[in-house]
N, C-alpha and C positions, 0 to 999 in steps of 0.2 A: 809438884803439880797440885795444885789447889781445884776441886770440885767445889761449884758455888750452888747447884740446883742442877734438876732435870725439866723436861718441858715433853708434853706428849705431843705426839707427831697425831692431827685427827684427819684425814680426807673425806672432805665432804663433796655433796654433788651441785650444791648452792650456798656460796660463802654466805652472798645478802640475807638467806635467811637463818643461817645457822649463829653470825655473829651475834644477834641480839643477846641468844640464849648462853651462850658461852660467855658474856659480858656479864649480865645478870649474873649465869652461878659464881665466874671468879670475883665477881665484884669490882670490876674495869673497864676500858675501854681499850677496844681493840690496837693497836698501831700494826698498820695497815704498808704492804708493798709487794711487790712482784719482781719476782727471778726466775728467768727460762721462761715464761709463758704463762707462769702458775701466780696465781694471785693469793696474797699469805696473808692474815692476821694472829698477830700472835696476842694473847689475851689471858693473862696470869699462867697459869702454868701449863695452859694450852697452846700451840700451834696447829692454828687451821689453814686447810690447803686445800685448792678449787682450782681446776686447769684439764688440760690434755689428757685424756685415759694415758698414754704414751706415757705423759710426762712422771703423770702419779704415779705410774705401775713403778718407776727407777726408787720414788721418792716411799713407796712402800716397803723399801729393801730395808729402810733404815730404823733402827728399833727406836731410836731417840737422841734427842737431842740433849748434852750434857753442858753446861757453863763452867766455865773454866776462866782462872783470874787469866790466864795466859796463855793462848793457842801454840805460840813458838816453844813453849816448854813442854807444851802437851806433846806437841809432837816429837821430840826427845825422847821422852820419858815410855811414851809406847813403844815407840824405836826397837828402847831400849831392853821396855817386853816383850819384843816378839809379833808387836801387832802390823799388820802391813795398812799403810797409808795409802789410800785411794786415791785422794783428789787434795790437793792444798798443803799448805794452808792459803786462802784467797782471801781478799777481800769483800763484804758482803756490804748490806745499807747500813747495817750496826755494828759491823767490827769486824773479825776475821773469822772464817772458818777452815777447818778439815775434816774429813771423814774416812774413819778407819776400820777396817776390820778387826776385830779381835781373834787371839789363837785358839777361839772356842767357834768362829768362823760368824758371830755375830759379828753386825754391822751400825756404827753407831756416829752421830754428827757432833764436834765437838767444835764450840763457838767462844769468842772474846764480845769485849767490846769495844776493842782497845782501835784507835784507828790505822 
């Protein structure tokens, strides 16, 4: 299982006006979608999130988002640790996801971009 980066999970209460700033500090430009109801930009090694109290409260569970060359192998390999697998692996706008718990009872999103 190959780790390629982390991404911070941020909730905001207005994406329009947070993205500017979060473009500026990472030095990019947002790419921009929505899943469940929640409207995302993801923006260097930020993702921001704007929607539902409801929605976010689930989406606050999750400590982070990790990049992985390969979501089908991630999920083996935790398996294989011990971690129990929540949700997926599914397919997202950029590739696949899962999210697992760990057996330290953190909770974390592990992403491809593989289609």
């Amino acid at each position: 299982m190959e780790i390629l980066g982390a991404t911070l999970r941020v909730c905001v209460d207005d994406l329009e006006a947070a993205v500017p700033f979060y473009e500026r500090l990472a030095g990019g430009t947002a790419l921009r979608f929505e899943r469940g109801g929640v409207q995302v930009a993801a923006i260097g090694c930020f993702l921001l999130m704007s929607g539902p109290e409801a929605e976010l409260e689930v989406l606050r569970k999750v400590a982070a988002t990790i990049a992985v060359k390969d979501v089908e192998e991630t999920h083996r390999v935790l398996s294989e640790l011990g971690a129990r697998i929540i949700a997926g692996p599914v397919p997202t706008p950029v590739g696949r996801n899962l999210i697992a718990m760990h057996p330290d009872g953190v909770v974390y999103e592990y992403v491809d971009r593989q289609a």
